[in-house]
N, C-alpha and C positions, 0 to 999 in steps of 0.2 A: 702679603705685602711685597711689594718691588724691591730692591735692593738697588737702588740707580745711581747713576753719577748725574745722568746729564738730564739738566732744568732748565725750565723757560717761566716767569710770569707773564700770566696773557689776562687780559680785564675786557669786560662788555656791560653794555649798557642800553636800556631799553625796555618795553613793556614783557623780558625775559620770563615771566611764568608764564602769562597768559599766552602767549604764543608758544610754548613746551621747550623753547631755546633751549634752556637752563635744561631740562631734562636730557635733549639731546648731546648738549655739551657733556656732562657725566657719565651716558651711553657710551659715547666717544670713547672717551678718559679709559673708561671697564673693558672697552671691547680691545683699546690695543693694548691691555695688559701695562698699561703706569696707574699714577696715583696721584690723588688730588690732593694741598693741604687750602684750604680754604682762608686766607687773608683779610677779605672784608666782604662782609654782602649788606648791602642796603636793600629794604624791600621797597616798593614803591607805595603810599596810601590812600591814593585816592586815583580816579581812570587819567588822570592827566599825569600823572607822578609818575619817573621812571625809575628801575633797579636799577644797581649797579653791583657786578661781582670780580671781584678780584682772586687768581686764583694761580700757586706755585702747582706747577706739572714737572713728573719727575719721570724717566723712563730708565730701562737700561741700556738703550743703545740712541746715538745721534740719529740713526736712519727713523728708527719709531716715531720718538720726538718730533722727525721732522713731517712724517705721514700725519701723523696727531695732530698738531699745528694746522696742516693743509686741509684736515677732514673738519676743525673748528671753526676755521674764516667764515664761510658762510652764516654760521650762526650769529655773526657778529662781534666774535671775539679776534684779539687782536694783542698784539707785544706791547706790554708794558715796555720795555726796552726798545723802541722802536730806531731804527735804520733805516736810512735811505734806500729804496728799490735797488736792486744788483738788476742790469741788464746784461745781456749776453746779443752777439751777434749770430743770426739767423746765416748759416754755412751754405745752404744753397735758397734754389724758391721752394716752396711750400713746405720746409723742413726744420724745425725749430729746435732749442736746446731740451733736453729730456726732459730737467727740472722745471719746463715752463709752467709760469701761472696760468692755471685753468679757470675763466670766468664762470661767475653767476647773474642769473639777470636783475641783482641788488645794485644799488648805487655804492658805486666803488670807488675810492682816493688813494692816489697812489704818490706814496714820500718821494720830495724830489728834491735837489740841493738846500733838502731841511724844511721844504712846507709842501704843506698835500694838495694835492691837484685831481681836479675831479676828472674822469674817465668819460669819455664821451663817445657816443655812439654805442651804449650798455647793450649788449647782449650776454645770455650764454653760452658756453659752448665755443669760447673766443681767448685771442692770448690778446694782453697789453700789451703795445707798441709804443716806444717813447718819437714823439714825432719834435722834438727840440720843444717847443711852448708848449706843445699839447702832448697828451696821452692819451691815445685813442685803444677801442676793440678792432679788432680783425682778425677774418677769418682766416683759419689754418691755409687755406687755398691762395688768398690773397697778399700770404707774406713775401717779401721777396729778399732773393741775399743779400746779407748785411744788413738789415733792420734787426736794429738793438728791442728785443723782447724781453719782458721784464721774465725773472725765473726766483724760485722760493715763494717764501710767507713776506718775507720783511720787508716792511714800508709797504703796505697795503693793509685797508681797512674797508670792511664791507657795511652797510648799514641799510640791515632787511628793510621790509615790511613790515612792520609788525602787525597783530591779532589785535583788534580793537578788544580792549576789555568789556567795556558798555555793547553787549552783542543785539540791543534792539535792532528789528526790522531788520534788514538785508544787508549788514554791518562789511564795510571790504575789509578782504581777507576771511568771513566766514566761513566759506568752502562746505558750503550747505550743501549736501546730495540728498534730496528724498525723494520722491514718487506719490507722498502720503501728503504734500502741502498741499493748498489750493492754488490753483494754478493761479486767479484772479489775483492772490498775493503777491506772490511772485511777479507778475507781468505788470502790476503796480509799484513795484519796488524798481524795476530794471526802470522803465519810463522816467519816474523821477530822478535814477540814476542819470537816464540819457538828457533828462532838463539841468542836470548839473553841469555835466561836462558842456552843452552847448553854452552855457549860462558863463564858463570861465574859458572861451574860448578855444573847446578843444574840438578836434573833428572825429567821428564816429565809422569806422568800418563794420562792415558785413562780411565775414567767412561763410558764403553758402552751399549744401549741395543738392543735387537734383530731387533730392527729397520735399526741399521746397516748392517742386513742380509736384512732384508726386501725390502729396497731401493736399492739393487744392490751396496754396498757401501763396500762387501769383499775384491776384488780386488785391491781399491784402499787402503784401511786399510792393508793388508796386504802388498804392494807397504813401507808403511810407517814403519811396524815391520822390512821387510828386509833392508830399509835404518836406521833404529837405531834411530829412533824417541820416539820410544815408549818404555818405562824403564817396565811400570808396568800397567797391564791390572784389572781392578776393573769390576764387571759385579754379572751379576745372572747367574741363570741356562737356561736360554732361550737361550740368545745367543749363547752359544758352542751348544746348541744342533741342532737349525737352523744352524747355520755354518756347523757343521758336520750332518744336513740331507744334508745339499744342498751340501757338498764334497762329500757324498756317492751318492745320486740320483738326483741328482741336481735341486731341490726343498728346497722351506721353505715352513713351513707350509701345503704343500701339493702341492704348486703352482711350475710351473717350471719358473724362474725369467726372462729365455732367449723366453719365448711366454708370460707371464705373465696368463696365463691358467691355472688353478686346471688339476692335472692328476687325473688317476683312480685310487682310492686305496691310492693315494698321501695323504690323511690324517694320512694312518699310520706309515709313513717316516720318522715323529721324533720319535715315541718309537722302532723304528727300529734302528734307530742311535742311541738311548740311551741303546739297547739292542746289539749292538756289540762295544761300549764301557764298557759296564758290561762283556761283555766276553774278554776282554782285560785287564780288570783292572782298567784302568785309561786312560784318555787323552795321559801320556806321553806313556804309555805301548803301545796304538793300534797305535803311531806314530811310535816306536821301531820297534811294529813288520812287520808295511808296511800296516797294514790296513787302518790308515787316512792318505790321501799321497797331500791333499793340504787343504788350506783353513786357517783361523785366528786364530785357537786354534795349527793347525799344525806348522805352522809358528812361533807360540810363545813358543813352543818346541823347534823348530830348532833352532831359536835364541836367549835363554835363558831370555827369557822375563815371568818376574813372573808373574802369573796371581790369581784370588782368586776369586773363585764363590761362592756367597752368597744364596741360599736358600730362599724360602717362600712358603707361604701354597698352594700357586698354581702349583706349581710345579710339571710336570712329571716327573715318574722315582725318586728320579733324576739321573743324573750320579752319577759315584762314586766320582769324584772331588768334587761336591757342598758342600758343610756346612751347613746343615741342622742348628745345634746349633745357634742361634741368637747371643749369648752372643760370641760365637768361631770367627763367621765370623767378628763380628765389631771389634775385637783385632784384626783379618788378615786384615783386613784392616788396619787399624791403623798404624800396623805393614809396610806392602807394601808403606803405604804413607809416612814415615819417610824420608828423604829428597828431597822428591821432592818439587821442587820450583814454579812449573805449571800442572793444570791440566784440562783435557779437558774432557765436559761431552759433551756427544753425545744421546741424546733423550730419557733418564733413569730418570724421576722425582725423582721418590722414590730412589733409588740410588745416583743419583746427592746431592739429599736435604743430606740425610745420609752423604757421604762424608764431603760435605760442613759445616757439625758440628763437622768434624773430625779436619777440618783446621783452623789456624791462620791466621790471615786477612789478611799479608804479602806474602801468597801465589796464585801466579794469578791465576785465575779462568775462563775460555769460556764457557759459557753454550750452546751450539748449537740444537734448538728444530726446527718445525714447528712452534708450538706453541706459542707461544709470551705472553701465560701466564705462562708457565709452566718457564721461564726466571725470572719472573718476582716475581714465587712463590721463587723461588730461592732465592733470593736476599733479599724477604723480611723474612726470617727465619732466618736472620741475617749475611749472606755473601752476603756482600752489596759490594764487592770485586768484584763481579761477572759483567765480559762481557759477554752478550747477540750477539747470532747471529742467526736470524729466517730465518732458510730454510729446504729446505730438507737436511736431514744430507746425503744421497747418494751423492748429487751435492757439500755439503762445501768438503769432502772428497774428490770427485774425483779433484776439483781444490787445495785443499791443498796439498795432494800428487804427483802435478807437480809442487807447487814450493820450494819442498823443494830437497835439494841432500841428499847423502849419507853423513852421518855422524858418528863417535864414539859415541859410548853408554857410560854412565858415570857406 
């Protein structure tokens, strides 16, 4: 046992077993060497009833305590003894006070001349800024000197997600990974998910990458742009450029997708495509003028579905659409993702995970790989929101896009 002076009570509230909260709260507690005395625990009795635990933490030193404290917010827990937010002034640009609070992407309230105020613009990976009425996230990059940044635990209350208890069907929050489901399930579950969100107003992005081309997976993605599925297209530069070689010469990569055979010369198909998009302009310019006349980048022209290509060093060409600028593309992003309420990654790790730090944890997330680790890396970079589905993304697409109808685009 600890022998400590310095104590805090901290209390949380919520569906804390079924989500393993409580578990990891006690992990906590053991791993930085203090000690719990437990206060009150209510258990909850039915799937709508929630716990409540109240609990005395005791350490040997203020610095522990206060590590302790900072490693439990997330959980949901939070000072019985609550105080108002301490801010501190930001000493130059991008350089904030050491003790600054580090965000999660839970819905967060932060004490302010004695009542809580909800945080807006929730991401992770972000400090709180007191903006006089409002408290906003912002990133480390865009702070500048003299903005009062909130710093410590105190006056701050987080409030996850929680693990639905009732885990029928494709429950949010499940963070099902298998490979062993039927696909059919799964891609019935996501659908009704996505007539949800349309049904309460939310809008639906697409994370895609060139795999989408790769699998034979255009036809049916575009099927989904013309029926109004799709708000907002997120991607790199690979993909429109497979899409538009294999619109122009019907090939990705070099390969023609209806033999699955490399042609001759077919290696240099995408800088060819990338090369009568430079003489057009842009994506929407060679649609204008009748040079791209089908395929998933056309389609998102015709039916004014925003799209935003992100750039990286590997890149050919690239087009003129992509964003080279790092800094440019993660604001269009950003930007594009602004209310949408679902979003579906389709076989883009490095993109996926990026997104997934754009988002608050309230927004549903499908990761659809092969891969069953790349699900799995997702989730755990802290979109823990995230449903998995391992398959080939050509196959989840082509049965998604038969069961959904036509629909209004919000």
């Amino acid at each position: 046992m600890v022998e400590g002076k310095y104590s805090e009570t901290i209390q949380a509230e919520g569906h804390l077993i079924d989500s393993q909260h409580l578990n990891h709260i006690f992990d906590k507690v053991i791993e930085r060497g203090a000690v719990y005395e437990v206060l009150r625990f209510d258990i909850g009795k039915t799937n709508d009833d929630v716990s409540f635990i109240q609990l005395k933490l005791t350490a040997n030193s203020p610095e522990i305590l206060r590590e302790l404290l900072k490693e439990l917010v997330p959980f949901g827990a939070q000072l019985v003894d609550q105080r108002d937010a301490r801010f501190e002034a930001a000493v130059k640009d991008r350089c904030v006070p050491h003790d600054f609070y580090s965000t999660t992407n839970h819905r967060t309230q932060i004490r302010k001349g004695g009542r809580w105020i909800e945080v807006e613009h929730q991401r992770m990976d972000a400090v709180v800024v007191d903006e006089g009425e409002r408290v906003v996230c912002r990133k480390l990059r865009d702070v500048a000197r003299g903005d009062q940044v909130m710093c410590g635990v105190e006056g701050v209350r987080v409030v996850p997600e929680y693990r639905e208890r009732d885990r029928h069907g494709f429950a949010f929050m499940s963070n099902d990974i298998s490979s062993e489901r039927r696909v059919e399930v799964s891609v019935a579950k996501v659908a009704k998910m996505m007539h949800e969100v349309r049904a309460a107003g939310g809008k639906i992005a697409f994370v895609a990458g060139p795999v989408v081309i790769h699998t034979g997976g255009i036809d049916y993605f575009c099927d989904l742009v013309r029926k109004g599925w799709v708000d907002v297209l997120l991607t790199g530069n690979a993909l429109p450029v497979h899409d538009i070689e294999y619109a122009l010469y019907g090939t990705s990569l070099g390969v023609d997708l209806q033999t699955g055979s490399p042609v001759e010369e077919g290696h240099k198909n995408h800088m060819r495509a990338i090369n009568v998009i430079s003489h057009a302009g842009s994506i929407a310019e060679a649609v204008k003028q009748g040079v791209l006349k089908q395929g998933i980048m056309h389609d998102c022209v015709k039916h004014d579905v925003s799209f935003v290509l992100a750039g990286s060093i590997r890149d050919d060409g690239p087009l003129p659409d992509t964003l080279m600028d790092l800094i440019e593309a993660q604001e269009a992003y950003a930007r594009a993702l602004e209310g949408c309420k679902m979003v579906v990654m389709l076989s883009t790790m490095l993109h996926s995970i990026g997104v997934g730090n754009m988002l608050p944890s309230w927004v549903r997330v499908v990761c659809v790989d092969i891969n069953p680790a790349v699900v799995t890396k997702l989730a755990d970079r802290g979109s823990a929101q995230t449903l998995g589905v391992v398959t080939d993304v050509g196959l989840f697409l082509h049965q998604l896009a038969s069961k959904l109808e036509p629909c209004a685009r919000k």
